[in-house]
C-alpha positions as CSV (number, residue, x, y, z in Angstrom):
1,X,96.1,113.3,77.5
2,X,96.4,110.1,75.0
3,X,98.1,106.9,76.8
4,X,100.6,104.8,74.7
5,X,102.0,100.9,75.7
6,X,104.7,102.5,77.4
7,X,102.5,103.9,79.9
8,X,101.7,101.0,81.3
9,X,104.9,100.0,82.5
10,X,104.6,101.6,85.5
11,X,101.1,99.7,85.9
12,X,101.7,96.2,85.2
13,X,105.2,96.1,85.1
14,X,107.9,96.0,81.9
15,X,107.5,92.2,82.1
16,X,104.1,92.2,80.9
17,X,104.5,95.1,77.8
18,X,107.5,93.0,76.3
19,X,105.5,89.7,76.1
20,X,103.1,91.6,74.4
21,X,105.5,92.8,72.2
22,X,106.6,89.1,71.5
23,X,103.4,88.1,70.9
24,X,102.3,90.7,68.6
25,X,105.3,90.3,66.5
26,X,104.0,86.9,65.3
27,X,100.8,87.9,64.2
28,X,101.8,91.9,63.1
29,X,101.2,91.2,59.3
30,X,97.6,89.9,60.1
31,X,94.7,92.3,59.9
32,X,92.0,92.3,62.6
33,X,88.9,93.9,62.4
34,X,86.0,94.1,65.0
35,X,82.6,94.3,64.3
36,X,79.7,95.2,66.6
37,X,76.4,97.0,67.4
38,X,77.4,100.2,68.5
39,X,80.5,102.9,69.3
40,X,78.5,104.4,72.0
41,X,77.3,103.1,75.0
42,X,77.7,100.0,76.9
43,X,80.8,97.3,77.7
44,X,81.9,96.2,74.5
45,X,81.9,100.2,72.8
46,X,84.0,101.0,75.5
47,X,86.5,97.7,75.9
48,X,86.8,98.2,71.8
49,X,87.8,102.0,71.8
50,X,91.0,100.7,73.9
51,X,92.4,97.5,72.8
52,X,91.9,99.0,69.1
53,X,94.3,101.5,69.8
54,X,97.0,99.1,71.5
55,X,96.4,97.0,69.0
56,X,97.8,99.5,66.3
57,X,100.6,100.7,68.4
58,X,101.4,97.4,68.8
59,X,102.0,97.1,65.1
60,X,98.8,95.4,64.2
61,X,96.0,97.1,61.1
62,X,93.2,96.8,63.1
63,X,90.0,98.3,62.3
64,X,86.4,98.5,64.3
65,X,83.1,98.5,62.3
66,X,79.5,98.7,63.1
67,X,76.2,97.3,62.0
68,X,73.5,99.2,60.7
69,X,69.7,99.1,61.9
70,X,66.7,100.7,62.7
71,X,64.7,101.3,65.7
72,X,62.4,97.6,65.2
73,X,66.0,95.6,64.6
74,X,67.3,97.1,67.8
75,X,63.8,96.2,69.9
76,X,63.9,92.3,68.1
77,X,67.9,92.5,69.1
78,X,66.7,93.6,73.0
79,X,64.6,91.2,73.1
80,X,66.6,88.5,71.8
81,X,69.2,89.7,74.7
82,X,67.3,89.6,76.9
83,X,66.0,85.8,76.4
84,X,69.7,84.7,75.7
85,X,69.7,86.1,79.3
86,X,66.9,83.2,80.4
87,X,64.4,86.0,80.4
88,X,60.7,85.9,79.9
89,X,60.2,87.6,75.7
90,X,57.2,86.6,73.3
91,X,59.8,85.7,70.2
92,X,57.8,85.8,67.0
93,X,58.6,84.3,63.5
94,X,58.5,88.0,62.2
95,X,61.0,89.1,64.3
96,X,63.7,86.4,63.2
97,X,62.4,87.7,59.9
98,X,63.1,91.4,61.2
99,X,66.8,89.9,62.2
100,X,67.0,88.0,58.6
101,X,66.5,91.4,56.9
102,X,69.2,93.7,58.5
103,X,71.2,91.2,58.1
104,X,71.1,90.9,54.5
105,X,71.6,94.5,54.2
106,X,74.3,94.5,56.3
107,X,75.9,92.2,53.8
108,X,75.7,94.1,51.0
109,X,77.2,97.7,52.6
110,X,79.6,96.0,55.1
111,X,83.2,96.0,53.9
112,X,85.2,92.8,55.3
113,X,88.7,93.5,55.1
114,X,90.2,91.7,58.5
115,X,92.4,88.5,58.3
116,X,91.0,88.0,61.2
117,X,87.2,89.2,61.7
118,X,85.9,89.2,65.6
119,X,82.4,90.0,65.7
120,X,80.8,90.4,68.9
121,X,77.3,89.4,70.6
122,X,74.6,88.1,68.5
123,X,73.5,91.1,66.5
124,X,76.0,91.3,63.6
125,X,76.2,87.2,64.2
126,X,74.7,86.3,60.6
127,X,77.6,88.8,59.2
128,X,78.9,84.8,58.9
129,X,77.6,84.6,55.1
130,X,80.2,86.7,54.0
131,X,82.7,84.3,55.5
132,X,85.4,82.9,53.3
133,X,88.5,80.8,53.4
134,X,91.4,82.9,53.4
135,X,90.4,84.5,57.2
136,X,89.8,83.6,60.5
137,X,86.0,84.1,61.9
138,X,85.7,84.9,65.5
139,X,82.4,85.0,67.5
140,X,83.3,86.8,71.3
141,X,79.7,86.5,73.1
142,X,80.3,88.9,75.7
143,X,76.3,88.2,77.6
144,X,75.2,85.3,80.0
145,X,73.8,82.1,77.5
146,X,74.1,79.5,80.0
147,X,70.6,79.1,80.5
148,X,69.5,80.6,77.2
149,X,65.2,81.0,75.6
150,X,66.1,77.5,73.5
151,X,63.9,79.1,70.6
152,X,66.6,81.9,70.1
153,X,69.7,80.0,70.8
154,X,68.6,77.5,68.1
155,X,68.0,80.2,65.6
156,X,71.4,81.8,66.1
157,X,73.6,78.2,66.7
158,X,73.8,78.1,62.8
159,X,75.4,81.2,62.5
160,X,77.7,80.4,65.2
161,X,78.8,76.7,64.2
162,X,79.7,78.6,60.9
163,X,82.7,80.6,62.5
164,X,86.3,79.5,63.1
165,X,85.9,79.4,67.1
166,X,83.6,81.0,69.6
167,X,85.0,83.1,73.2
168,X,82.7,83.2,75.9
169,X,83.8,85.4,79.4
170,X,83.6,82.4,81.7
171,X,83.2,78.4,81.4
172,X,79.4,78.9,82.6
173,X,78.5,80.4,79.3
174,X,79.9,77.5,76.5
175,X,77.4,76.1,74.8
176,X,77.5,72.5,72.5
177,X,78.9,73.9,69.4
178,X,81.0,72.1,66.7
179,X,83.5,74.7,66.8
180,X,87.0,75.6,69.3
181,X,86.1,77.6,72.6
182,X,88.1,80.1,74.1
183,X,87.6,81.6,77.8
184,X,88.7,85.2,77.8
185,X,87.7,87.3,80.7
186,X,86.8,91.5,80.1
187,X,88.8,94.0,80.9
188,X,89.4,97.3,81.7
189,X,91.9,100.0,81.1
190,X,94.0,101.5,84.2
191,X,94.9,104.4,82.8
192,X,91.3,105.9,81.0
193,X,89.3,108.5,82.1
194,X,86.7,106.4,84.0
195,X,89.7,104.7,86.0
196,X,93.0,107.0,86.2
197,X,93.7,108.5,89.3
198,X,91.8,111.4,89.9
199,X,92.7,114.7,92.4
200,X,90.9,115.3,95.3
201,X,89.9,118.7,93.7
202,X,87.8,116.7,91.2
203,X,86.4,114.5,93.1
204,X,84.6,117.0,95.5
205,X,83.7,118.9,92.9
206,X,82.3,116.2,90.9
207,X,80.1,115.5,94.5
208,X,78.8,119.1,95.2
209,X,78.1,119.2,91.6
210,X,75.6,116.4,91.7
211,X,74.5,117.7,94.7
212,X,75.8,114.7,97.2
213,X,76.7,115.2,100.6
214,X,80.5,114.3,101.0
215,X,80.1,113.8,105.1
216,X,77.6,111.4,105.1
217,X,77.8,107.9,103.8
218,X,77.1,107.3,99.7
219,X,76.1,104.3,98.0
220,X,76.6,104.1,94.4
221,X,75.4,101.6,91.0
222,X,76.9,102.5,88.0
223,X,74.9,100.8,85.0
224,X,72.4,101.3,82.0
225,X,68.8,101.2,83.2
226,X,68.5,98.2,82.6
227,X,66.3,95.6,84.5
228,X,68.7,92.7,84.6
229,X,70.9,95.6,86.5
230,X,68.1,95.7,89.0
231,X,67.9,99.3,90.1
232,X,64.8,98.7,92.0
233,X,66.4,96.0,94.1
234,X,68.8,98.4,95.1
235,X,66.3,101.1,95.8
236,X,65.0,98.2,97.9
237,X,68.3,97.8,99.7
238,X,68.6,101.2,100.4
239,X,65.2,101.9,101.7
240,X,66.3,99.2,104.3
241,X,69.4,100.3,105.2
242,X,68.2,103.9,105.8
243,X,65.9,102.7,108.3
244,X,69.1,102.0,110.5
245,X,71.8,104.1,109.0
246,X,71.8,107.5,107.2
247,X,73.4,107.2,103.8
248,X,72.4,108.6,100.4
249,X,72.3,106.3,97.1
250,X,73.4,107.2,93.4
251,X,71.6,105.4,90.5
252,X,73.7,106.5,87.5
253,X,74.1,105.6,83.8
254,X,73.8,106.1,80.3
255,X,71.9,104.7,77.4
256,X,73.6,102.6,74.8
257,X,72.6,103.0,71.1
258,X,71.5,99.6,70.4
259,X,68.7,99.3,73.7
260,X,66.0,100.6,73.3
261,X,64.9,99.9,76.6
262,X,66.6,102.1,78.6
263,X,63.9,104.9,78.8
264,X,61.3,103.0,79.8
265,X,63.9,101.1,83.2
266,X,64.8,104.9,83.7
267,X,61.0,105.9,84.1
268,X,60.6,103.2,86.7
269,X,63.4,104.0,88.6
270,X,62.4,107.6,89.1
271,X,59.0,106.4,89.8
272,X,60.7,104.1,92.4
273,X,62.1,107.1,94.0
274,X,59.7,109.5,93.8
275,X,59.9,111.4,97.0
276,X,63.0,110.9,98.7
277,X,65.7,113.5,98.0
278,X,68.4,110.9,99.0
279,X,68.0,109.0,96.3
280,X,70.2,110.7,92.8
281,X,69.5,109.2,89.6
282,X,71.4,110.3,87.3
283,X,70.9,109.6,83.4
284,X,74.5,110.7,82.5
285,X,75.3,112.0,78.8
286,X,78.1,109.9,76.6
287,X,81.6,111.1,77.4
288,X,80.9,111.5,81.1
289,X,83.5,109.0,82.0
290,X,85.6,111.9,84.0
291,X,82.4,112.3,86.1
292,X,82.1,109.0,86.8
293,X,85.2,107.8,88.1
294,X,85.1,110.8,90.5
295,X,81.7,109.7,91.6
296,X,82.8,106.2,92.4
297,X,86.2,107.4,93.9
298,X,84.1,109.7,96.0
299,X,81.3,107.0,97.1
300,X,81.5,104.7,100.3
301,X,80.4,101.8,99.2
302,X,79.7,100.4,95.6
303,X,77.1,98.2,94.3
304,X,76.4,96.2,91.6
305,X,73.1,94.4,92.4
306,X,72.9,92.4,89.2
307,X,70.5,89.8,88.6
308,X,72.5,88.4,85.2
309,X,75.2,89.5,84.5
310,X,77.7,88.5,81.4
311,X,81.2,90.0,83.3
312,X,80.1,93.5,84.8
313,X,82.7,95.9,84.0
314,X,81.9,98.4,86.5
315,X,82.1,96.2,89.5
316,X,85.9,95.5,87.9
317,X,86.1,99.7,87.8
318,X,85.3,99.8,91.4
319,X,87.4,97.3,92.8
320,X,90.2,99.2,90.7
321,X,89.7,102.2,92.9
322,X,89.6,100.1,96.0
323,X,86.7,100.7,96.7
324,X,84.3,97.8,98.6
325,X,81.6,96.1,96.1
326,X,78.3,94.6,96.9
327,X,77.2,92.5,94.6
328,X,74.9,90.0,92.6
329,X,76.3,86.3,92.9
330,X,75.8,86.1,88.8
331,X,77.5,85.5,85.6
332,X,81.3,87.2,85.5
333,X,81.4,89.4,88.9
334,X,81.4,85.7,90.8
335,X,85.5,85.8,89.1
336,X,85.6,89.3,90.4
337,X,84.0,89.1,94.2
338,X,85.7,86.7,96.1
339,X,82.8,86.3,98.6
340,X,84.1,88.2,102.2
341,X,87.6,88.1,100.4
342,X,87.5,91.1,97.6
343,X,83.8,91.7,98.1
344,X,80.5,90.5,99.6
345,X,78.0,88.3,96.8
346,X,74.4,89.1,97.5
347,X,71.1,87.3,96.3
348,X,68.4,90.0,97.3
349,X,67.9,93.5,98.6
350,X,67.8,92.5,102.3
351,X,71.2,90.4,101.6
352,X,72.4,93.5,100.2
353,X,71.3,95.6,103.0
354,X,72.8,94.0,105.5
355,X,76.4,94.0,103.6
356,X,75.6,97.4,103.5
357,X,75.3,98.1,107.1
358,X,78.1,96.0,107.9
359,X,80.4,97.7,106.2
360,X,79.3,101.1,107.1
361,X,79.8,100.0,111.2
362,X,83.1,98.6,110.2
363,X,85.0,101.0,107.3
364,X,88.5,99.0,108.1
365,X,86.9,96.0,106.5
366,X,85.7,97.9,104.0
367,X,89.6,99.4,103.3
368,X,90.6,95.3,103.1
369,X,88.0,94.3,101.0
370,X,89.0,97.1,98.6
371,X,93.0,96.5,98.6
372,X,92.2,92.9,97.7
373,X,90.2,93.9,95.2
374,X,92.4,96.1,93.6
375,X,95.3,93.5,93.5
376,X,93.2,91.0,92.0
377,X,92.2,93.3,89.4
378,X,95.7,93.9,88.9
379,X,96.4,90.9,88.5
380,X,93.7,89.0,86.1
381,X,91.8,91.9,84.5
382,X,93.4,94.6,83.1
383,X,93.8,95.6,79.1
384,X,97.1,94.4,78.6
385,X,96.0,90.5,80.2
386,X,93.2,91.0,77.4
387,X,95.1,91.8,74.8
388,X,97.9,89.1,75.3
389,X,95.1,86.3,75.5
390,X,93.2,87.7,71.6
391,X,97.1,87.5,70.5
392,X,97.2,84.0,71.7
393,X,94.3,82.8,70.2
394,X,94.9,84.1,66.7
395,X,97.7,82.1,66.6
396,X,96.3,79.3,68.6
397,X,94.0,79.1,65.5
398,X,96.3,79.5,63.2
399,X,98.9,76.8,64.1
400,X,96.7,74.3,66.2
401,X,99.4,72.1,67.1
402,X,101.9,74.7,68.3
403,X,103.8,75.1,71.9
404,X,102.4,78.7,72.7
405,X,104.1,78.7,76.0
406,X,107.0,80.4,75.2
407,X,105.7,83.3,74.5
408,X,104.6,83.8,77.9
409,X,106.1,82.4,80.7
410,X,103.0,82.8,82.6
411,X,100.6,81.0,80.3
């Protein structure tokens, strides 16, 4: 069943939807227009497919475009990630020349048509070229940069001095660039599929159908395979906490279009776990987002074990569904888990394995933990926050030296 802004009165209040509406109306004969790497797969396909919507019914054109590029763009784009990331990549002249080449071609087929263009993560960054004076460039960089490979970060800072202002997730990530920075934390949507309320019905099935025990204790990661996700460190945890507690653990994701690594990290991880039958991994087909809220709503405890982390969306999911989080002390989840307040921040398997065990011994603690993370979900990241602050900073842009405050009496 489709959602409209109404809809969300009854989530965040009628406060919230009419200072959207305020806001929108100043910027409704602007056209926006998102461009990206992929629609399927990953936290920016899936924060786009929402806000694009609202956007229009909010009375704002706004369109969603993606890059084009084969298999080798893709691997240098990984790659490129994964250094922006402070991880260890061989970077090679011929793959900036791999990155040089899409992008030209991109160029030529791409149609810009936004008043206000917002192009996310460093992929479609050299789209820049086509940049002209009559609209507003945006980069968002929704990854970690604040300890970035300098080799790549100094071949895409050209590109990105080049646009009208750059948004980063959290003050960690800004970088020394000649242009305005925003901070806009992710979001998610209340009222999708992967975070609605769900009946009972569905969620056991959902369990039996996966073939999880619903009376004994389950442990869950919701992520691509991914190394910077680390599902072997949670393997890790696991193995540690089943030597003291029974409990079962659920490795599940999906693959996004544009990483091409995620076949090889799922090959690990079922090498990892090769043996025990307590251990579901779970390569989960697109559209499964049904499945996945009932397998978090129906799991004891979740954990994100990250190890960098640009914001972390499903920890966000999870503490929607008040559910207790474990997680990685990196990147964005450190504004999500309040350390012993909304959640427990770990900084290895055994740190994780003993959160682990001290929640299972104590499930009231777990039912506080997951209340306060709820509220501050509630509170700081949900669509309708998201879109408010993007309406701000168009105009923010567009009339530097204006009183926004009225808008919003929050802001």
């Amino acid at each position: 069943m489709s959602t409209s802004l109404q809809d969300y009165r009854a989530v965040v209040g009628s406060e919230v939807i009419d200072e959207l509406k305020i806001a929108a109306d100043q910027v409704k004969d602007r056209k926006i227009q998102h461009i990206n790497s992929t629609f399927v797969g990953g936290g920016v396909a899936e924060l786009l497919a929402r806000m694009v919507l609202l956007f229009r019914e909010l009375g704002i054109e706004t369109t969603w475009d993606v890059i084009k590029g084969e298999k080798p763009f893709f691997e240098v784009t990984k790659a490129f990630h994964n250094a922006l990331h402070g991880g260890q990549e061989t970077i090679t002249g011929a793959m900036f020349d791999t990155y040089r080449e899409t992008t030209a071609r991109n160029l030529e087929e791409m149609e810009i048509v936004g008043d206000v263009v917002v192009v996310h993560d460093p992929q479609p960054a050299g789209l820049i070229e086509r940049r002209s004076s009559d609209c507003r460039w945006i980069w968002r960089c929704h990854i970690d940069v604040s300890t970035p490979d300098t080799k790549v970060w100094n071949f895409l800072k050209p590109y990105v001095d080049r646009y009208d202002s750059s948004v980063f997730s959290i003050p960690e990530f800004s970088q020394q660039l000649k242009i305005p920075q925003f901070m806009i934390a992710p979001s998610i949507d209340p009222l999708s599929d992967k975070n609605k309320e769900l009946p009972q019905e569905t969620i056991d099935r959902a369990l039996e159908g996966f073939g999880l025990d619903s009376d004994r204790p389950i442990l869950t990661q919701i992520s691509r395979f991914d190394r910077f996700k680390d599902p072997i460190g949670v393997i890790r945890a696991y193995q540690l906490v089943k030597r003291r507690r029974d409990c079962q653990l659920v490795l599940a994701g999906g693959a996004a279009d544009d990483d091409p690594e995620g076949t090889e990290v799922l090959q690990e991880v079922q090498k990892a776990a090769d043996g025990d039958n307590d251990i579901h991994i779970l390569a989960l087909p697109p559209h499964s987002d049904i499945e996945i809220n009932a397998l978090v709503r129906g799991s004891t405890i979740v954990l994100q074990k990250s190890v960098k982390e640009g914001f972390g969306l499903t920890v966000t999911e999870a503490l929607w569904k008040k559910k207790p989080v474990i997680a990685g002390a990196v990147g964005g989840i450190k504004l999500q888990i309040l350390n012993g307040i909304t959640g427990f921040l770990v900084h290895s398997p055994e740190g994780a394995a003993n959160r682990v065990i001290e929640l299972l011994g104590n499930p009231e603690l777990g039912q506080t933990l997951g209340m306060n993370g709820y509220l501050h979900v509630k509170e700081n990241f949900l669509t309708t926050r998201h879109i408010r602050d993007y309406l701000l900073m168009i105009l923010a842009l567009e009339e530097p030296g204006k009183d926004l405050r009225y808008l919003t009496p929050d802001f």
